[in-house]
C-alpha positions in Angstrom: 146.8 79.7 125.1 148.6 76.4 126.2 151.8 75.6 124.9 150.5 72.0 123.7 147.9 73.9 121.9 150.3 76.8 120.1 152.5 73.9 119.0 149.6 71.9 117.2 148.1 74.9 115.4 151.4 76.3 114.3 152.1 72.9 113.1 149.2 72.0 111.4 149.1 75.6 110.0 152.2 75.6 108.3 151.4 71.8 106.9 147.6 72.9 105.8 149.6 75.6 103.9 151.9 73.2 102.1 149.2 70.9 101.0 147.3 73.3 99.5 149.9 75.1 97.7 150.6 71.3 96.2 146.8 70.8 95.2 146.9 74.3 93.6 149.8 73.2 91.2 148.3 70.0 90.5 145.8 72.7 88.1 148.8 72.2 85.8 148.0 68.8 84.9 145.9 68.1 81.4 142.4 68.5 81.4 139.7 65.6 80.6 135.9 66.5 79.4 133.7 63.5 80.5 131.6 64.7 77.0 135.0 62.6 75.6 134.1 59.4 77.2 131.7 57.0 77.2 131.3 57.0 80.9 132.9 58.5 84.2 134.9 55.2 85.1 136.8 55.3 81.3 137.6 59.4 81.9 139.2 58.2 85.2 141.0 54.9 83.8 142.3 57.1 81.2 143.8 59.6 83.8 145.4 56.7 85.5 146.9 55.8 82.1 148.2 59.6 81.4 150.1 59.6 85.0 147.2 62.2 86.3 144.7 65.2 85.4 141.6 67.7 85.9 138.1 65.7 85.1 135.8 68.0 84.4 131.9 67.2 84.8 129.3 70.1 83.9 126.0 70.6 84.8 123.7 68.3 84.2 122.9 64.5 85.7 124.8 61.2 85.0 124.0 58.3 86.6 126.9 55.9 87.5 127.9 52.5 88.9 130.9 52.3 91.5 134.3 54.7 90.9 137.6 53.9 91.4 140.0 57.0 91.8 143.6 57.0 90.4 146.6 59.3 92.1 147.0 62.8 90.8 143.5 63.3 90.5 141.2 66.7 90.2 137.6 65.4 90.2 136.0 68.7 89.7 132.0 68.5 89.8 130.4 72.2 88.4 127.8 73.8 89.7 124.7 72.0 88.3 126.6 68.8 88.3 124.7 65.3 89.9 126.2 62.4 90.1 123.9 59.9 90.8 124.6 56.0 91.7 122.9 53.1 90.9 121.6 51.3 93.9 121.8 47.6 92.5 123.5 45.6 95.3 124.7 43.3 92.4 126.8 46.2 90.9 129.0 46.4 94.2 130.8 43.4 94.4 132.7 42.8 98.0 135.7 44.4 98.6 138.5 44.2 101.5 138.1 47.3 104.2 136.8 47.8 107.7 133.5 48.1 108.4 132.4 49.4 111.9 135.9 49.1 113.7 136.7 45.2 111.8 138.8 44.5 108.7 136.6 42.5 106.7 134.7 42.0 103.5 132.0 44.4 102.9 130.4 46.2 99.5 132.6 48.5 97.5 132.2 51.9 98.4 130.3 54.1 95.9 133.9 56.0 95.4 136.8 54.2 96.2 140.6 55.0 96.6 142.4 52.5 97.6 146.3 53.0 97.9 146.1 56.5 95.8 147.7 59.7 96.4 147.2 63.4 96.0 143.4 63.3 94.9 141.0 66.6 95.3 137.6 66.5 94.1 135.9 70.2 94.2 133.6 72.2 93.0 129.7 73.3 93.7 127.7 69.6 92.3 126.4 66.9 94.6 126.9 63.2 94.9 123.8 61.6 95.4 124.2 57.8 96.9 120.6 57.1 96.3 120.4 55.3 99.5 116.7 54.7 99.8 117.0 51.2 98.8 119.9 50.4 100.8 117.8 51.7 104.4 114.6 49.9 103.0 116.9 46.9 103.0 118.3 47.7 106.5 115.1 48.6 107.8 113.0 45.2 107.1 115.9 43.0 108.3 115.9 45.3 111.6 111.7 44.8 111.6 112.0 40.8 110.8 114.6 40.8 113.4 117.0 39.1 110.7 120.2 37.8 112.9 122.1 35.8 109.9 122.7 36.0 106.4 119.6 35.5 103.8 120.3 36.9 100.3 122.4 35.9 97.9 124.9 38.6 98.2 124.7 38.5 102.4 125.9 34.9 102.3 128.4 35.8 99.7 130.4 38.1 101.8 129.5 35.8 104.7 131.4 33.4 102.7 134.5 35.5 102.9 134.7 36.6 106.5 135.1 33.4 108.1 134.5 34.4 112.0 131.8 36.7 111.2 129.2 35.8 114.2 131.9 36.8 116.4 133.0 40.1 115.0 132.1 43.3 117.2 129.6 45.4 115.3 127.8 49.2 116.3 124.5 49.9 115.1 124.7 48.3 111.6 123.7 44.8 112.0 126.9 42.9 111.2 125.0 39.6 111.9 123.0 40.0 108.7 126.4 40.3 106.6 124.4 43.3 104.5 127.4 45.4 105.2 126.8 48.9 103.4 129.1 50.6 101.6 129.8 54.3 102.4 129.5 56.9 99.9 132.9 57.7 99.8 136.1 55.6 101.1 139.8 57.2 101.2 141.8 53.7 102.4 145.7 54.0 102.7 145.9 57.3 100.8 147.7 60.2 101.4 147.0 64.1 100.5 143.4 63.9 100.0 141.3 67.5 99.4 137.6 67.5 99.1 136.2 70.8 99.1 132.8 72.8 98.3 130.6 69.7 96.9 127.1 68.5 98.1 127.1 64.5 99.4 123.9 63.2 100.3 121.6 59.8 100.7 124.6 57.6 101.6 123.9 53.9 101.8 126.2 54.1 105.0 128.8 56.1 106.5 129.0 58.9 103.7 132.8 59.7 103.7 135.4 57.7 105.5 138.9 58.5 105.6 140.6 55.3 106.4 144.6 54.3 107.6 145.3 57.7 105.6 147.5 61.2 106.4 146.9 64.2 105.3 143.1 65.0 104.8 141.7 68.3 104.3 138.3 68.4 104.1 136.6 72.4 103.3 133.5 73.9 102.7 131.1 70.8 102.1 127.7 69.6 102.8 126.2 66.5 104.2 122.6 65.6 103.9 121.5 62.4 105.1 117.7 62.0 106.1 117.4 61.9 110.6 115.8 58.2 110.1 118.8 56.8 108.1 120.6 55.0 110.4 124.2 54.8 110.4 124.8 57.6 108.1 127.7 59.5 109.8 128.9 62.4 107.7 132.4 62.1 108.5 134.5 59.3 109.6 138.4 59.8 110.3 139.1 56.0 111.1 143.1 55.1 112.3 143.8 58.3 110.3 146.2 60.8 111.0 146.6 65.1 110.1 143.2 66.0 109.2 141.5 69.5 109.0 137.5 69.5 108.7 136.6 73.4 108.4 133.4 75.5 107.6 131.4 72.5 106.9 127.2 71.9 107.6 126.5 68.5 108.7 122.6 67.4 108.8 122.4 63.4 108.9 121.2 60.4 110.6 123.8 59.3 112.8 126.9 61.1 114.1 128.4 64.1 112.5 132.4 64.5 112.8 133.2 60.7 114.1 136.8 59.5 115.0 137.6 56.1 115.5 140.4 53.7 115.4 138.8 49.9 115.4 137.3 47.7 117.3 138.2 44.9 120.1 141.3 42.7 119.1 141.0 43.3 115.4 141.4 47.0 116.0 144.4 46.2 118.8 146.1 44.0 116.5 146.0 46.3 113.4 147.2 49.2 116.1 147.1 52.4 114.5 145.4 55.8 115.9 143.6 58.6 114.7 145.2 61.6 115.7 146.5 65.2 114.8 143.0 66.0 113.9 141.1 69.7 114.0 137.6 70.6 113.5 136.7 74.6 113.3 133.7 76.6 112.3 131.4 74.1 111.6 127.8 73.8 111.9 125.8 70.5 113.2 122.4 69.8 112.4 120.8 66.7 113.1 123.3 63.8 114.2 123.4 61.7 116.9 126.8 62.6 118.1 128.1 66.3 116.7 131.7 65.9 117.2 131.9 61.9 118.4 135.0 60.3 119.4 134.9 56.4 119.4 132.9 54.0 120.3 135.9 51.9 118.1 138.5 53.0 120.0 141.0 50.2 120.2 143.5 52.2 118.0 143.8 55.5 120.6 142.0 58.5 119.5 144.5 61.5 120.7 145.6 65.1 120.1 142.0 66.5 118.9 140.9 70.0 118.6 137.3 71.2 118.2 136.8 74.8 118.5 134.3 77.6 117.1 131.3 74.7 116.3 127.7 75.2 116.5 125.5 72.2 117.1 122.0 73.1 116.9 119.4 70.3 117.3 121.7 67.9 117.6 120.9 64.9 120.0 124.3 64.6 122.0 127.0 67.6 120.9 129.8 66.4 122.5 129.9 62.6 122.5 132.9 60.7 123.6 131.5 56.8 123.9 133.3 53.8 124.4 132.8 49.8 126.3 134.3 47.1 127.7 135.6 45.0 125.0 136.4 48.1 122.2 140.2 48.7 124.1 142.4 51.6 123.6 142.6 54.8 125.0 140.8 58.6 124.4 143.1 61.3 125.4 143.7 64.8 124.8 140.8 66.1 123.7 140.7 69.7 123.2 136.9 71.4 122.8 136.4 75.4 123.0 133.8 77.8 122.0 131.2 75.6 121.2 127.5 77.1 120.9 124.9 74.4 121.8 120.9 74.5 121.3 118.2 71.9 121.7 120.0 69.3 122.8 119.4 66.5 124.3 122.4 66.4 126.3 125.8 68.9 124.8 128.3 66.9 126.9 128.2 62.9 127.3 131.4 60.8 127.8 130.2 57.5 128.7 131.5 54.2 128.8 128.9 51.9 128.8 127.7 52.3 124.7 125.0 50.0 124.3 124.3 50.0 120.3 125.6 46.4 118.5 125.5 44.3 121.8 122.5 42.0 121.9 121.0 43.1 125.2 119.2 39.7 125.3 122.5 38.0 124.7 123.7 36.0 128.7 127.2 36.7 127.5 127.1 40.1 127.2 125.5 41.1 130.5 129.2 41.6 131.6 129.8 44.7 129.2 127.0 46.5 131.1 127.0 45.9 134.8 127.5 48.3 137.3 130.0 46.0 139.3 134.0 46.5 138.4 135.4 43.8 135.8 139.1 42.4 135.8 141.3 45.0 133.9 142.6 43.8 130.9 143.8 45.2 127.2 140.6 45.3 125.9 139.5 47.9 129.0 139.3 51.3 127.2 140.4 54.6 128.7 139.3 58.1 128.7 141.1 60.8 129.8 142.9 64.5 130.0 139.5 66.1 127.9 139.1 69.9 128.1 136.2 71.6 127.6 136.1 75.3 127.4 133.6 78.3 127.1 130.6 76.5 125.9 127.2 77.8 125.8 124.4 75.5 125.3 121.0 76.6 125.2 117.2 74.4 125.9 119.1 71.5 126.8 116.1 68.8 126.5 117.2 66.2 128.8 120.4 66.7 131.2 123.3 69.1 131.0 126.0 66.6 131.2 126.6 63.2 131.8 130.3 61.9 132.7 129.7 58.2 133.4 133.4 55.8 133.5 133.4 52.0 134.2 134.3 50.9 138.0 137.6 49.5 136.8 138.5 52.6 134.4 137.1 55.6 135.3 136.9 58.7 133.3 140.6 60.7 134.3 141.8 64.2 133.9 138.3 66.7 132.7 138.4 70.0 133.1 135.1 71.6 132.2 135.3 75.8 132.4 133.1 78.6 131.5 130.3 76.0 130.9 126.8 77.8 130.5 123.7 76.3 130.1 119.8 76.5 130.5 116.9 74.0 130.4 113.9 73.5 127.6 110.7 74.9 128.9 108.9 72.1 131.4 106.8 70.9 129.0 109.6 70.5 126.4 111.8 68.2 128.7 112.8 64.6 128.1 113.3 61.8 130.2 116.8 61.5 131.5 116.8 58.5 130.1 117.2 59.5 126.3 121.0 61.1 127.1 122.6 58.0 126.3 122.4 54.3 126.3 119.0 53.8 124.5 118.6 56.9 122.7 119.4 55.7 119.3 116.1 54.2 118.9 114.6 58.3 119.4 114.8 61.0 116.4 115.1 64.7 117.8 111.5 66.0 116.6 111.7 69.3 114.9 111.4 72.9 116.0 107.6 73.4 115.9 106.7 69.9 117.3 109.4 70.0 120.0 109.4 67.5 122.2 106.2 65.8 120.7 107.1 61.9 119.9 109.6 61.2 123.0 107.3 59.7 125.4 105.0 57.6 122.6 108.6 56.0 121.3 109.5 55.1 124.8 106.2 53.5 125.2 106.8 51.9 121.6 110.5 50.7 123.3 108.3 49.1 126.0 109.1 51.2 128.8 106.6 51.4 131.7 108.2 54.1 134.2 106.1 57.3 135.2 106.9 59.7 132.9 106.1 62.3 135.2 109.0 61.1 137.4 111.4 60.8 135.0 111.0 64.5 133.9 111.8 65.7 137.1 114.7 63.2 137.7 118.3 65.6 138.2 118.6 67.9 135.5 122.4 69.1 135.9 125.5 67.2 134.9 125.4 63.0 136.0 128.7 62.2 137.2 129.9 59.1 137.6 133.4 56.7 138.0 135.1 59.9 136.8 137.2 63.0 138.1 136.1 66.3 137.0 137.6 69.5 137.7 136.7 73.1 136.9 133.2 73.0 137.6 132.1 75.7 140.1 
């Protein structure tokens, strides 16, 4: 064991020890019975008032509008327990955060701390975002190919992010100003616990952890259908000492996301995510299972991901980044990892296509081949380790390592790396590893394999697919030094 590693777990040992030992005395504080108020909102303002308590919701379903937590807060959902939110847009009224890497206007979050401390919410209930209507929405302006604001409430937060048309975005359509609110938001909050509860059909990213220390996140589930898009399970965004352990994540974007913001917003702003571990958990459908970036302007550093499965997961390790997003990805830590069905277990790439208008003159420069001036909006990559993984039917390449000409990919050690192909007729093109493949959905077990080549067609490719599945199978490596590999 390194000594850089021995240090950090040590560390974050003794602090993951602390925190809980503070969240176990918080049991002391008076208890509230939601069957004492006339809604969830008036238990919690009434906690707020009191200086801090338990909340205690029983089984059964309530249906809510948005929350707001207070400090010194136990938010403990029983088994049985729904909470389910209302998905008028009306109810949600804009509220100051970042949204996909830029501080801006955007819908309130379903929960919402903002400037809170010591907060755990526990227990065996779910939190159900109802997000149907919110994807329906998403969907149709996607299909009408919708590039500016239309609805009243788009052209109301329009109205208060002056500058919007120029903002950076990823895959959730900033130009239409129908900017989602996650199911959960932690911003500038400090000793957060979230533990055992269910959270599924997020409008958006279902629980982001933003400019906040001290995070533990246990034992939870997140269920967002494969076709809803953007629904990352967990977002640590310019955040700093997280744990995220024995967790199942089966959504339909990325699973455990880091970021830091985007472009010269992020820069200016100028805070990391870091001093973060991930550990026995287990990644269903995602995009990404453990996915570092693509709004890296912050720096993303000191990461550990060990003893994860990711097990139909498109991409399980995805480190992404582009010209324009800035700042740096750096020691990276990932060990025994098991893979299986994947498209691809190891991409770090740096040329992320999703939120760039392809069509667009202008950004033609992001994505060409030929080396750009340097400047501090060129991100980095480097120092990544990668240790003792074993991935299993990989469906379209082992591994693709792919810098810029100007920046390339520094510093990865890959060791004890095992893999094995899909069966023939189960490989994809090498084309779905990255750049495009957001527009694909992994198909299931028994149908492996079966809607790849109809969605390309759909996409309008016109390659022979024959070709394609028998372009090189092993690990693409480009505009980057590797080591270890044998």
């Amino acid at each position: 064991m390194s000594i850089y590693k021995l240090i950090f777990i040590l560390c974050y040992n003794t602090y993951v020890s602390k925190l809980n030992k503070k969240f176990t005395n918080n049991l002391k504080l008076p208890i509230f019975y939601l069957k004492d108020f006339n809604s969830i909102q008036n238990a919690l303002d009434e906690i707020a008032t009191a200086g801090g308590g338990e909340l205690v919701i029983p089984q059964g379903k309530y249906k809510t509008g948005p929350l707001n937590l207070p400090s010194n807060l136990k938010l403990n959902l029983q088994a049985g327990c729904v909470l389910q939110f209302c998905d008028d847009f009306a109810i949600y009224p804009p509220v100051f955060t970042r949204w996909e890497g830029v501080n801006c206007y955007a819908f309130h979050p379903l929960i919402w701390a903002d400037g809170q401390t010591n907060i755990t919410i526990c227990g065996e209930g779910i939190i159900d975002g109802k997000g149907q209507k919110w994807w329906q929405h998403f969907n149709q302006a996607a299909k009408n190919n919708q590039t500016d604001p239309v609805f009243s409430y788009e052209l109301a937060i329009a109205k208060l992010n002056p500058g919007w048309q120029s903002q950076p975005s990823g895959g959730g359509r900033r130009e239409t100003q129908f900017l989602r609110p996650p199911l959960i938001q932690f911003k500038n909050c400090q000793n957060i616990s979230i533990s055992g509860i269910t959270l599924k059909n997020s409008p958006f990213w279902t629980l982001h952890i933003l400019y906040s220390d001290k995070i533990i996140i246990q034992n939870i589930k997140v269920y967002n259908p494969a076709d809803a898009i953007t629904t990352d399970a967990v977002d640590i965004d310019s955040s700093t000492n997280t744990l995220i352990e024995n967790c199942l994540f089966d959504v339909g974007d990325d699973a455990i996301t880091l970021k830091s913001g985007s472009g010269w917003d992020g820069k200016k702003v100028g805070l990391p995510t870091e001093n973060v571990i991930a550990r026995n958990c287990k990644v269903l459908a995602s995009h990404g299972g453990i996915a570092i970036g693509s709004e890296t302007a912050g720096d993303i550093k000191n990461v550990l991901v060990e003893n994860c499965q990711f097990d139909g997961t498109m991409r399980a390790i995805r480190l992404k980044s582009r010209r324009g997003r800035g700042g740096k990805i750096s020691d990276i830590r990932l060990v025994n990892l098991k893979m299986n069905k994947n498209l691809c277990p190891i991409v770090l790439g740096m040329y992320f296509q999703p939120g760039a208008n392809l069509q667009d003159p202008n950004n033609r420069w992001l994505f060409i081949e030929k080396p750009q001036i340097k400047n501090a909006m060129t991100p980095q990559i480097t120092n990544i380790t990668i240790t003792n993984v074993e991935a299993k039917n990989c469906l379209s390449q082992a591994g693709y390592i792919v810098g810029l000409p100007e920046s390339p990919i520094k510093n990865v050690v890959i060791k004890d790396f095992i893999y094995s192909l899909a069966k023939q007729e189960y490989l994809q093109p090498t084309v779905l590893t990255e750049n495009d493949a957001e527009v694909y959905r992994l198909p299931d077990d028994e149908h492996l394999g079966r809607s790849y080549k109809k969605k390309l067609k759909d996409f309008g490719f016109k390659g022979d697919f024959n070709q394609l599945d028998n372009q090189f199978r092993g690990i693409k490596i480009i505009n980057a030094e590797v080591f270890g590999l044998e």
